[in-house]
N, C-alpha and C positions, 0 to 999 in steps of 0.2 A: 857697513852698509854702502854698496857702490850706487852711484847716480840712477841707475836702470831703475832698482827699487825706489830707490826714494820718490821718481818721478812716480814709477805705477803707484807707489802707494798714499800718492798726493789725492787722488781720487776719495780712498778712505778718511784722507783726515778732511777735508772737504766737506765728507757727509757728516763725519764726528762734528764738524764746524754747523751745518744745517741742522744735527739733531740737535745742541744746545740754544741756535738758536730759537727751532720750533716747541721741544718736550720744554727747558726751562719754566715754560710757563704753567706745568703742569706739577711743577715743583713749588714755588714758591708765588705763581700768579694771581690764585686770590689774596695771598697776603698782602702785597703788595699794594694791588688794588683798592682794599679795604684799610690801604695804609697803616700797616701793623709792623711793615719793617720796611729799610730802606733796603732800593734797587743791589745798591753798591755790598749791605752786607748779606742779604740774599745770593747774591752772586759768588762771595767768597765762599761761603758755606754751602750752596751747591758744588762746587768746582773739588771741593775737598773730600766731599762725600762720595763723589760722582767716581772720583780716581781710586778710594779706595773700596766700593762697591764695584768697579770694574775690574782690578786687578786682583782681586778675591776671590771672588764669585761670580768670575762671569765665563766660563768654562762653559755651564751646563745648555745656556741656551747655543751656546754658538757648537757645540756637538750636535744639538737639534736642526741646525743648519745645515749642516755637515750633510745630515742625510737627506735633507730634501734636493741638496743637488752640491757636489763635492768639485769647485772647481779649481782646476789642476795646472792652471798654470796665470801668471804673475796680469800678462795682458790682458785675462779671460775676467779677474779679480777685479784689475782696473773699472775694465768697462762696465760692468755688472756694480760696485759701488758707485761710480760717475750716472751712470742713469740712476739710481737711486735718488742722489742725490741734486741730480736736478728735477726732478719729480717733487721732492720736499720743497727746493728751493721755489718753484712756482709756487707753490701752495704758501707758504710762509710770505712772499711778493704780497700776495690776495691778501694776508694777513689772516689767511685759514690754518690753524695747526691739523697739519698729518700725521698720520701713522707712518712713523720710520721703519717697523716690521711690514707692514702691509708694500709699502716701496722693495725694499730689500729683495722679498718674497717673491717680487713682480720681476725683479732683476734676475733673479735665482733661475726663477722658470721662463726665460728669453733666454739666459744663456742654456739653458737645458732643452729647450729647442732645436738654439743655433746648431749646437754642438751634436743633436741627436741623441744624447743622453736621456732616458727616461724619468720624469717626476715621479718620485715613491707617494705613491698616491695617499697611503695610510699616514705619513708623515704630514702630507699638505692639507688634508681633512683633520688633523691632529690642532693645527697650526691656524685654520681659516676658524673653526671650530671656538677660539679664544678669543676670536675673532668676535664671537656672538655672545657667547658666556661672559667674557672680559666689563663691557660697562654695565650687564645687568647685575653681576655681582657687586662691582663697586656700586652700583645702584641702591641694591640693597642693605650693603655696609652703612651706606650713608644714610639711607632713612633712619637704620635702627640707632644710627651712634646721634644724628640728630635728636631722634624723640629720647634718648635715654637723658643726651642733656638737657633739651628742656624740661624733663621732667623735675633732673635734679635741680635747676635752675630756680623753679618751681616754688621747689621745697627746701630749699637754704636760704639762709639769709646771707648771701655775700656782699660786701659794699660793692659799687658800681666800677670803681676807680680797682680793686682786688678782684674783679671780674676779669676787669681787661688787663690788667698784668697777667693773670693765668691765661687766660687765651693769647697772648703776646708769646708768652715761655713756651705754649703749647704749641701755637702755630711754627714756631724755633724748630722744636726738637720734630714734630712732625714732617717737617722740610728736611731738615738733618736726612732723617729715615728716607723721605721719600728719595733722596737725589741717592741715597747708596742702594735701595730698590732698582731706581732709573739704571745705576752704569753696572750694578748686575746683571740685571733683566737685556740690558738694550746694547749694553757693550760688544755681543754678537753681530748686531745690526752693521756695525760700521766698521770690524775688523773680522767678523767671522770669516766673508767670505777669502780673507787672504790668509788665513791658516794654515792649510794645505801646502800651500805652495812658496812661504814664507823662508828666505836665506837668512833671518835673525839666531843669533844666539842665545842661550839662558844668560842672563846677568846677576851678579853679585853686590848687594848695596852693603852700607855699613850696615852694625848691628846685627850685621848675621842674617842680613833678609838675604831670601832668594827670588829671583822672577825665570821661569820657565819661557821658550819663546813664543809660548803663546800669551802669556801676562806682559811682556814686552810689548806687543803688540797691540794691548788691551789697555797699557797705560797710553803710549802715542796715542793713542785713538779717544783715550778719556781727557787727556790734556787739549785736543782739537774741542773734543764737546766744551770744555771751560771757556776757550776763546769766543765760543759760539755763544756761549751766555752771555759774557762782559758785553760783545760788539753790535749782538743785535735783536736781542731776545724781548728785549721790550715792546718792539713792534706785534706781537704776537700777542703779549703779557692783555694788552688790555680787551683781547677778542673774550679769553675765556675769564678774565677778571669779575666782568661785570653785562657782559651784552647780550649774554644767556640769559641770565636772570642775576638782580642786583644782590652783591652778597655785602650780608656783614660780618662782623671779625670773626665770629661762633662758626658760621654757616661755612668759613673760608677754611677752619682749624679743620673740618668734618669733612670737608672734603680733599685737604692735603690727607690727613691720615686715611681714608678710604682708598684713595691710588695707592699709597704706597704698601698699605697691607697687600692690596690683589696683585704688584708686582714683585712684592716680598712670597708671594704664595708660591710666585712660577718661576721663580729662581733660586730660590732654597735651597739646596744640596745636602745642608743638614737636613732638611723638612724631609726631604726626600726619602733620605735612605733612615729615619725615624719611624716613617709609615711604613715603608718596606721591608725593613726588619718586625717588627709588628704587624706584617700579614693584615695591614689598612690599605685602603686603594691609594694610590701614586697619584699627586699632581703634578702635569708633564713639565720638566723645564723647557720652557718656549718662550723667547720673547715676543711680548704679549706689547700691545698698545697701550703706553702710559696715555696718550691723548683720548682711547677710546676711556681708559680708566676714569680718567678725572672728569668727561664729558660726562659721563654714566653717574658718577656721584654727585654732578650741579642737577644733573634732570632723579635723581631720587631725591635730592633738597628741596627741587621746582616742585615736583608729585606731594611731595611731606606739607609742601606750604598749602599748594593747590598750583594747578596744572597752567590755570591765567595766568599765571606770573612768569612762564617761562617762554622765551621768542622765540617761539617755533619756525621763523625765515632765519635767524640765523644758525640755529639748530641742521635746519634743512642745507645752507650751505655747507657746512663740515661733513656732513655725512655725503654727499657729491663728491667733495673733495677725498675723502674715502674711498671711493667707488673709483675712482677716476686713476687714485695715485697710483696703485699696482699695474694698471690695465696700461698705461702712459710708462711708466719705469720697463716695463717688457719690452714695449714697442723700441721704445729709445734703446735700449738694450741690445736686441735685435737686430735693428738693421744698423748700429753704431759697430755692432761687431763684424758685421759684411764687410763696412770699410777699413776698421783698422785689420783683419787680414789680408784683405786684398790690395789695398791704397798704402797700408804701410806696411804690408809684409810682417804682419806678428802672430807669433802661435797663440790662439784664444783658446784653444784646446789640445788635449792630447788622447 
């Protein structure tokens, strides 16, 4: 790896750095919250999961990338993950968690502007599309895994103190899942766009592992998101914790496991080619919004309770922040790439 790259690709790990500090909370944030596990071990167990749901499976969405705009060269990669991620970084400042896809997206098509390149349109209607499907689903996960446990809740007789050990265990392994969903699903987000254009090698670990140069690339970029967690993720942690609507341990396990299933959906690759060998309709790999996920599973919890319980100002802020990030990541995108061709003489295109 000579200096050039490493510099361009400080950009990615940058946003790998913003997505752990923003999505972490969509991993382990109500638990925490509802004080069911500490900050420190939440953290290591995202970071673990995160590296090997990134370096696994995280292929699928970052080819979905690929074609909504293929950018071709190291500068063009820079700038297009740099406005991404300062697009998140403002929002994370507010203490709003953003959508890392929604950013990326917004950077994709600025550079696909810049450049004159055309947006595959079937692709970006593929993509904005989960856009909308994304928290209604987790929505509705959430209601039904909600009512199912309280029904059982209900109708067992479990001690009080054996309650919350199982939801302690569950919100665990729930998290586990969710953070290897996360650097599946989103590991695209923050190295896709240097794929293409990437001078990394395939690497050889003990054990007989192998990493292709684009799992190289996947890991860099997963061990940024870990840093992101550790240094500043907590700031975030207590927006979607509790300010939505107040959760407890139950309500916290129900909606870790609802994200993580609807980004276990759109990153699959086994899932995929399961349905499609079975002549069953395809769910797209696309990295999809763990933020919109886990927002979408506190407002089916709010709905399941009743609708009063859930703050609809600060609802209405995330969803701005939404609206705002990809439209702001373009623009910075944009006209950031005017100057670094012109001002510092770099090919952003070819």
């Amino acid at each position: 790896m000579d200096f050039l790259f490493l510099f361009f690709i400080s950009s990615g790990l940058f946003l790998g750095w913003s997505l752990g500090a923003s999505d972490a909370s969509n991993i382990f944030g109500t638990a925490i919250a509802t004080k069911m596990i500490r900050f420190k071990s939440a953290a290591i167990i995202s970071s673990i999961f995160i590296i090997i749901g990134a370096v696994y499976a995280g292929a699928g969405g970052a080819a979905t990338l690929g074609k909504l705009g293929s950018i071709n060269t190291l500068a063009g990669a820079f700038m297009a993950a740099l406005s991404a991620a300062i697009a998140i970084y403002w929002s994370v400042k507010l203490s709003m968690p953003v959508s890392t896809s929604q950013a990326i997206v917004g950077a994709i098509i600025g550079w696909n502007f810049y450049a004159g390149y055309p947006t595959d349109i079937n692709i970006l209607t593929q993509i904005v599309g989960t856009w909308i499907i994304c928290p209604i689903l987790a929505g509705i996960i959430s209601i039904v895994l909600y009512s199912l446990i309280q029904i059982y809740c209900r109708r067992s007789c479990i001690h009080l103190i054996r309650r919350d050990h199982y939801t302690r265990v569950g919100l665990i392994l729930a998290g586990a899942f969710g953070a290897y969903a996360l650097g599946a699903n989103n590991i695209a987000n923050v190295m896709g766009v240097f794929v293409p254009s990437s001078p990394l090698n395939s690497l050889e670990l003990p054990l007989g592992l192998y990493l292709n140069k684009a799992q190289v690339l996947f890991l860099l970029g997963a061990i940024a998101i870990s840093v992101g967690i550790f240094t500043y993720s907590q700031k975030v942690i207590s927006t979607i914790g509790n300010n939505i609507i107040k959760m407890s341990p139950m309500m916290a396990f129900v909606v870790v496991a609802s994200q993580a299933l609807v980004l276990f959906l759109f990153s699959s690759q086994d899932l995929y080619n399961f349905l499609q060998n079975h002549n069953l309709p395809t769910i797209p790999l696309v990295p999809v919004s763990s933020t919109q996920a886990v927002v979408g599973a506190v407002i089916g919890i709010g709905l399941a309770r009743g609708a009063n319980q859930i703050n609809w100002k600060i609802l209405g802020k995330i969803a701005i922040s939404w609206i705002l990030a990809p439209v702001i990541s373009a623009l910075i995108c944009y006209i950031s790439l005017f100057f670094l061709q012109n001002v510092f003489n770099q090919v952003v295109y070819q």
